[in-house]
N, C-alpha and C positions, 0 to 999 in steps of 0.2 A: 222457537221451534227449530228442531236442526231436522231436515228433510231427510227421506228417504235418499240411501245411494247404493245400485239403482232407483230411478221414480218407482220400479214396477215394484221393489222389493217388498214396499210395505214396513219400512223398519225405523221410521222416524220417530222420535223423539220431542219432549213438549218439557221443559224444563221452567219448574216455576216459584217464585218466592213470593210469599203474600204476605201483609204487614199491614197490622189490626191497632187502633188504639184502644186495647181491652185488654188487660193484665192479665194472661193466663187465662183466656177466654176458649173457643172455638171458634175454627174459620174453616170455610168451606168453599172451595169453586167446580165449579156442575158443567157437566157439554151435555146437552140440550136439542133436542131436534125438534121441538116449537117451541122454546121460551119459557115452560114453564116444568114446575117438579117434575109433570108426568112422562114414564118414561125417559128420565133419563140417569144420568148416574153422576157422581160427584166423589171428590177426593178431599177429606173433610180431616182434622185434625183435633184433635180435644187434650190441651195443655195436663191438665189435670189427671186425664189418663198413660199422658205419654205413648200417645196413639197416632197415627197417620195412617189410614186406609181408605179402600175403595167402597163407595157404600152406592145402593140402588136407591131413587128417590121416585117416590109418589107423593100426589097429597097428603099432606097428615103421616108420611110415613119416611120414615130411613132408614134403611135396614142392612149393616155391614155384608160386602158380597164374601163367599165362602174362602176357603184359608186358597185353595186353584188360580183365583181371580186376583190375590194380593200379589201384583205383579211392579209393585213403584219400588223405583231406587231411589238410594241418596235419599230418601224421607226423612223428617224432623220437625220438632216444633217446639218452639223456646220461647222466654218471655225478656225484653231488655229494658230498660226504663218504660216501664207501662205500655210497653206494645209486646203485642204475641205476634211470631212467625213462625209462617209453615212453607217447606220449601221441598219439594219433590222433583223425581222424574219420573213421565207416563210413554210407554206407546202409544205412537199413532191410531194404534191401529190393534186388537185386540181380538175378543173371540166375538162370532157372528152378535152375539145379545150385546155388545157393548158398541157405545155409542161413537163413530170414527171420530177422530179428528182431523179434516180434511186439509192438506196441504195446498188445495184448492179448491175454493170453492166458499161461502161465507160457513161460518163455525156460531154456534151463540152459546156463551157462555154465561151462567150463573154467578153470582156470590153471595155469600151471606154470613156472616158472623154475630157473636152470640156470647154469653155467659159461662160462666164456669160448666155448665153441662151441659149437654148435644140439648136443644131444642127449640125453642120459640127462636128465633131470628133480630137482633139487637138493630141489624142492620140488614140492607139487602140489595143488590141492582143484575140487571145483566146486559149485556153489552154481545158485540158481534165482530168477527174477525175474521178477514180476509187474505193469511201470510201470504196468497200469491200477491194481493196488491200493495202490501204492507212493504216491499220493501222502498219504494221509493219514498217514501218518510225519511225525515232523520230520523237517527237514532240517539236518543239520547245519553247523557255522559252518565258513567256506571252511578248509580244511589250510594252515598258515602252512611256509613250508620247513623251521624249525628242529625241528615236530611232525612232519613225516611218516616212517616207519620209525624211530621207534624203539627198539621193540622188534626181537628177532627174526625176527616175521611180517610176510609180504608186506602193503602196504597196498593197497588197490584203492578208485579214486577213479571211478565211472561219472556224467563230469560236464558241466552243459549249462556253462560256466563262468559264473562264478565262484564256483558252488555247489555240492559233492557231494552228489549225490543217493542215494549207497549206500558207505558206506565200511567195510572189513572189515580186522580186524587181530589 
Protein backbone atom coordinates (compact mmCIF):
# COMPACT_ATOMS: atom_id res chain seq x y z
CA UNK A 1 0.00 0.00 0.00
CA UNK A 2 1.70 3.33 -0.85
CA UNK A 3 -0.47 5.92 1.24
CA UNK A 4 -2.04 8.99 0.37
CA UNK A 5 0.38 12.20 0.09
CA UNK A 6 -1.40 14.38 1.50
CA UNK A 7 -3.44 11.86 4.06
CA UNK A 8 -6.60 14.14 3.20
CA UNK A 9 -5.90 13.61 -0.67
CA UNK A 10 -7.38 10.35 -0.91
CA UNK A 11 -4.88 9.22 -3.70
CA UNK A 12 -3.35 6.06 -2.45
CA UNK A 13 -2.57 3.25 -3.94
CA UNK A 14 -2.76 -0.76 -3.27
CA UNK A 15 -0.22 -2.62 -5.45
CA UNK A 16 -0.65 -6.29 -5.75
CA UNK A 17 0.73 -9.76 -7.21
CA UNK A 18 -1.04 -12.92 -6.38
CA UNK A 19 0.45 -16.24 -7.30
CA UNK A 20 -1.89 -19.39 -7.73
CA UNK A 21 -0.62 -23.15 -8.25
CA UNK A 22 -3.38 -23.54 -11.20
CA UNK A 23 -1.93 -23.39 -14.78
CA UNK A 24 -3.87 -20.79 -16.33
CA UNK A 25 -6.57 -20.72 -13.94
CA UNK A 26 -8.46 -17.58 -12.35
CA UNK A 27 -7.62 -15.61 -9.16
CA UNK A 28 -9.33 -13.19 -7.50
CA UNK A 29 -8.93 -10.87 -4.44
CA UNK A 30 -12.30 -9.06 -2.93
CA UNK A 31 -12.38 -5.90 -0.17
CA UNK A 32 -15.17 -6.77 1.83
CA UNK A 33 -17.04 -4.76 4.42
CA UNK A 34 -18.33 -8.11 6.37
CA UNK A 35 -16.28 -10.99 5.03
CA UNK A 36 -18.30 -12.23 2.88
CA UNK A 37 -19.30 -11.85 -1.27
CA UNK A 38 -22.05 -9.55 -0.34
CA UNK A 39 -21.56 -6.36 -1.22
CA UNK A 40 -18.44 -6.13 -1.99
CA UNK A 41 -16.27 -6.01 -4.99
CA UNK A 42 -13.19 -7.77 -6.28
CA UNK A 43 -10.29 -7.54 -8.92
CA UNK A 44 -10.40 -10.96 -10.56
CA UNK A 45 -8.22 -12.10 -13.38
CA UNK A 46 -9.16 -15.10 -15.82
CA UNK A 47 -5.87 -16.43 -17.69
CA UNK A 48 -7.80 -17.73 -20.62
CA UNK A 49 -9.31 -14.48 -21.28
CA UNK A 50 -6.48 -12.34 -20.81
CA UNK A 51 -8.58 -10.21 -18.58
CA UNK A 52 -7.98 -8.23 -15.30
CA UNK A 53 -10.94 -6.39 -14.11
CA UNK A 54 -13.01 -4.93 -11.51
CA UNK A 55 -16.13 -7.01 -10.99
CA UNK A 56 -19.08 -6.49 -8.11
CA UNK A 57 -19.64 -9.58 -6.04
CA UNK A 58 -22.90 -11.02 -4.53
CA UNK A 59 -23.82 -14.53 -3.66
CA UNK A 60 -24.02 -16.70 -6.68
CA UNK A 61 -23.12 -13.75 -8.67
CA UNK A 62 -20.03 -11.77 -10.42
CA UNK A 63 -20.75 -9.39 -12.50
CA UNK A 64 -17.77 -7.33 -14.41
CA UNK A 65 -18.28 -3.33 -13.13
CA UNK A 66 -18.90 -1.14 -16.39
CA UNK A 67 -16.00 0.05 -19.03
CA UNK A 68 -16.13 3.98 -16.12
CA UNK A 69 -15.21 1.86 -13.13
CA UNK A 70 -12.03 -0.12 -14.94
CA UNK A 71 -9.74 2.04 -13.35
CA UNK A 72 -6.41 -0.59 -12.56
CA UNK A 73 -3.15 0.03 -13.75
CA UNK A 74 -0.19 -2.16 -14.58
CA UNK A 75 -2.81 -5.15 -14.74
CA UNK A 76 -1.74 -8.58 -15.96
CA UNK A 77 -2.02 -12.18 -15.76
CA UNK A 78 0.47 -14.93 -16.90
CA UNK A 79 0.97 -18.35 -16.27
CA UNK A 80 5.06 -19.81 -15.37
CA UNK A 81 5.71 -23.30 -14.52
CA UNK A 82 2.11 -24.14 -13.41
CA UNK A 83 1.28 -21.24 -11.35
CA UNK A 84 -1.00 -18.26 -12.72
CA UNK A 85 -0.22 -14.45 -11.66
CA UNK A 86 -2.20 -11.59 -11.35
CA UNK A 87 -0.60 -8.41 -10.48
CA UNK A 88 -2.50 -5.01 -10.57
CA UNK A 89 -2.67 -1.48 -9.29
CA UNK A 90 -5.98 -0.08 -7.44
CA UNK A 91 -6.94 3.21 -5.64
CA UNK A 92 -7.61 3.70 -2.48
CA UNK A 93 -10.26 5.10 -2.75
CA UNK A 94 -12.82 5.17 -5.52
CA UNK A 95 -16.40 6.26 -6.48
CA UNK A 96 -18.94 6.43 -3.50
CA UNK A 97 -20.40 2.52 -4.49
CA UNK A 98 -16.95 1.14 -4.28
CA UNK A 99 -15.69 -0.50 -1.41
CA UNK A 100 -12.54 1.93 0.40
CA UNK A 101 -9.56 0.63 1.20
CA UNK A 102 -8.65 2.09 4.36
CA UNK A 103 -5.22 3.24 5.03
CA UNK A 104 -6.50 2.99 8.63
CA UNK A 105 -8.44 1.25 10.07
CA UNK A 106 -8.81 -3.04 9.68
CA UNK A 107 -9.53 -3.86 5.66
CA UNK A 108 -10.88 -7.59 5.04
CA UNK A 109 -9.95 -8.98 2.22
CA UNK A 110 -11.11 -11.96 0.00
CA UNK A 111 -9.41 -14.59 -2.15
CA UNK A 112 -10.43 -17.25 -4.25
CA UNK A 113 -9.14 -18.92 -7.14
CA UNK A 114 -10.40 -21.41 -9.54
CA UNK A 115 -10.24 -23.15 -13.00
CA UNK A 116 -9.90 -22.16 -16.39
CA UNK A 117 -13.22 -20.27 -16.21
CA UNK A 118 -14.62 -17.57 -13.80
CA UNK A 119 -16.62 -19.65 -11.33
CA UNK A 120 -17.02 -22.35 -8.60
CA UNK A 121 -13.89 -21.49 -6.36
CA UNK A 122 -10.94 -24.25 -6.51
CA UNK A 123 -9.87 -22.44 -3.41
CA UNK A 124 -10.73 -19.65 -1.01
CA UNK A 125 -9.82 -17.69 2.38
CA UNK A 126 -9.97 -14.17 3.66
CA UNK A 127 -7.96 -12.64 5.99
CA UNK A 128 -7.82 -8.77 7.54
CA UNK A 129 -5.31 -5.91 7.39
CA UNK A 130 -4.40 -3.23 9.35
CA UNK A 131 -1.43 -1.10 7.09
CA UNK A 132 -1.53 1.44 9.91
CA UNK A 133 -0.23 -1.35 12.25
CA UNK A 134 1.41 -3.31 9.59
CA UNK A 135 4.21 -1.50 9.69
CA UNK A 136 6.10 -2.47 12.54
CA UNK A 137 6.43 -6.03 11.05
CA UNK A 138 9.39 -7.10 9.08
CA UNK A 139 9.08 -6.94 6.03
CA UNK A 140 9.99 -9.56 4.31
CA UNK A 141 12.91 -10.13 1.55
CA UNK A 142 11.55 -9.48 -2.21
CA UNK A 143 9.82 -13.26 -3.52
CA UNK A 144 12.53 -14.59 -6.03
CA UNK A 145 10.41 -16.41 -9.08
CA UNK A 146 11.87 -19.84 -8.35
CA UNK A 147 10.30 -19.32 -4.44
CA UNK A 148 7.08 -18.26 -5.05
CA UNK A 149 4.22 -21.14 -4.92
CA UNK A 150 5.61 -23.72 -4.04
CA UNK A 151 3.87 -25.25 -2.03
CA UNK A 152 0.14 -26.10 -2.63
CA UNK A 153 -1.15 -22.82 -1.21
CA UNK A 154 -1.92 -19.74 -2.95
CA UNK A 155 0.89 -17.13 -2.35
CA UNK A 156 -0.40 -13.43 -1.95
CA UNK A 157 2.23 -10.70 -2.32
CA UNK A 158 0.43 -7.12 -1.29
CA UNK A 159 3.33 -5.08 -2.69
CA UNK A 160 4.67 -1.39 -3.00
CA UNK A 161 7.46 -3.15 -5.30
CA UNK A 162 10.09 -4.42 -4.91
CA UNK A 163 9.11 -5.27 -1.39
CA UNK A 164 6.20 -7.65 -0.02
CA UNK A 165 4.72 -6.12 2.47
CA UNK A 166 2.25 -9.10 3.50
CA UNK A 167 2.88 -12.53 2.11
CA UNK A 168 0.58 -15.71 3.02
CA UNK A 169 1.13 -19.12 2.14
Amino acid sequence: MVPSSPVESNNGILCARLVVNNDGGWIGLGFSPSGTMENSQAVIGIYDEDTVLKYDLAPGQTTPMSDDKQTLQDASITTMDGKTIMEFTKLLVEDDDDVEILEDGENIFLHAWGGSALGYHTGRLSFTIDFSEDTSRPIPPPVEEDEVGTTNSPVLALTPPPLPIVQSS
